[in-house]
C-alpha positions as CSV (number, residue, x, y, z in Angstrom):
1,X,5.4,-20.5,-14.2
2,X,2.6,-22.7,-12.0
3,X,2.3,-22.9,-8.8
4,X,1.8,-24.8,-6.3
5,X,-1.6,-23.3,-4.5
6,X,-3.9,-22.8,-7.5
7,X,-7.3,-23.1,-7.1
8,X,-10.3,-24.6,-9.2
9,X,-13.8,-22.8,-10.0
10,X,-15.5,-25.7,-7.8
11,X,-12.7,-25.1,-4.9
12,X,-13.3,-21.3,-5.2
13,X,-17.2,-21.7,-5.3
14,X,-17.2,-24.2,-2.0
15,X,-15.4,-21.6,0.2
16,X,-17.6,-18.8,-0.7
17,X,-20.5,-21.0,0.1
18,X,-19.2,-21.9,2.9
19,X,-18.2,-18.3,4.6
20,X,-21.5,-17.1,3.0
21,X,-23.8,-19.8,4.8
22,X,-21.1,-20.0,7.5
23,X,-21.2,-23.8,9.4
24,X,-23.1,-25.9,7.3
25,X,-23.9,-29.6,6.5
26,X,-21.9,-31.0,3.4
27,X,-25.9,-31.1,1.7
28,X,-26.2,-27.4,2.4
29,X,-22.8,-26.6,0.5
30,X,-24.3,-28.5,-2.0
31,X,-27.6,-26.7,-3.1
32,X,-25.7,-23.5,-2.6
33,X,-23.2,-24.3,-5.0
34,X,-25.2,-26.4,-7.8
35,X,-22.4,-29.1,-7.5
36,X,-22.6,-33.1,-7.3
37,X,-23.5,-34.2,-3.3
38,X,-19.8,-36.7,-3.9
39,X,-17.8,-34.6,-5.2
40,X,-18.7,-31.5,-2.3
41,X,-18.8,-34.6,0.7
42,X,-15.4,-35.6,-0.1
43,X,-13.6,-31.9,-1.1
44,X,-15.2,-31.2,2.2
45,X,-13.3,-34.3,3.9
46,X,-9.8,-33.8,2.3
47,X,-10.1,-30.1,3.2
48,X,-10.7,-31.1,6.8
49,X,-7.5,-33.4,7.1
50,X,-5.6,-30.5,5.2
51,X,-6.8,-28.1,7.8
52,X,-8.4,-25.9,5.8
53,X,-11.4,-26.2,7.2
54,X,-13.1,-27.0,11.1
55,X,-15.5,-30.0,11.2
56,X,-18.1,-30.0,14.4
57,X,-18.8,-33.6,14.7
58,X,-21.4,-33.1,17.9
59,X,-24.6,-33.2,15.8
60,X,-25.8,-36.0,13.7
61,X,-24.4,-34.9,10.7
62,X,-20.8,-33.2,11.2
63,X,-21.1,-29.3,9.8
64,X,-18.0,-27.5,8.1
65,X,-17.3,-24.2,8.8
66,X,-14.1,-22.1,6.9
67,X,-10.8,-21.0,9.0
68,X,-10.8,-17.0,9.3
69,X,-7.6,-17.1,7.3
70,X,-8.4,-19.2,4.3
71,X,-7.7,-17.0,1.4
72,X,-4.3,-16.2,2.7
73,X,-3.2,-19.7,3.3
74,X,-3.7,-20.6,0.1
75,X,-2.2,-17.8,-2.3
76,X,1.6,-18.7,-3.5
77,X,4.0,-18.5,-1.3
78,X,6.9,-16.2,-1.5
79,X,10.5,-17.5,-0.9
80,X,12.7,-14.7,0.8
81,X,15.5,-13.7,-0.3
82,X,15.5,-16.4,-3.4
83,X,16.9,-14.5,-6.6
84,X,18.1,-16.2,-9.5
85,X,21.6,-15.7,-10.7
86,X,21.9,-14.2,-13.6
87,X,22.2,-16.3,-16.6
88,X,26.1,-15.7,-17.8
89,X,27.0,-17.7,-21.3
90,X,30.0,-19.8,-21.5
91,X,31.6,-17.7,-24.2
92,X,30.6,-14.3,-22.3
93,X,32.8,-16.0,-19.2
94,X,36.0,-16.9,-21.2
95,X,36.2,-12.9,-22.5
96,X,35.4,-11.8,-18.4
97,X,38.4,-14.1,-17.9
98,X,40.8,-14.1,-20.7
99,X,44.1,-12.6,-20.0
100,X,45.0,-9.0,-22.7
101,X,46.6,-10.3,-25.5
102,X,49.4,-8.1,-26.5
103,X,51.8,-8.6,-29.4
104,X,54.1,-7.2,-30.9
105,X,51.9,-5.8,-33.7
106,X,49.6,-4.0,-31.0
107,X,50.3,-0.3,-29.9
């Protein structure tokens, strides 16, 4: 079964970065992580529309910085109270239901 909220090894490695440096410049995440300058600026930018992430935009170059929580936002998530019915066969039904037979020949 997949889910919805798994991670890659590049997603992993730019969130540890990023809480390891703590608010840093997209070319920062970069040399700490040994990944392309593209593919970190715009993880970096879809992150930040997805909330994951806060962007300070009051220097020249904006600076990332990871939300507290971001391990637990992105683990599965865990309908409640969600069970699956158990599986019953069509032939295992019709016994459940059929009426005794009883004949003459019985008892």
């Amino acid at each position: 079964m997949t889910t919805r909220n798994n991670l890659g090894d590049q997603t992993v490695a730019v969130f540890t970065a990023l809480e390891a440096i703590g608010p840093a410049t997209a070319r920062k995440v970069t040399e700490a992580t040994g990944l392309t300058y593209n593919s970190v600026h715009q993880a970096l930018r879809r992150w930040a529309l997805r909330g994951l992430i806060v962007v300070d935009r009051d220097h020249r170059y904006p600076t990332y910085a990871v939300k507290p929580a971001w391990r637990e936002r992105l683990e599965p998530k865990q309908r409640p109270g969600k069970t699956r019915p158990t599986t019953e066969t069509t032939v295992a039904r019709a016994i459940a239901r059929a009426p005794a037979l009883h004949t003459i020949w019985m008892n």
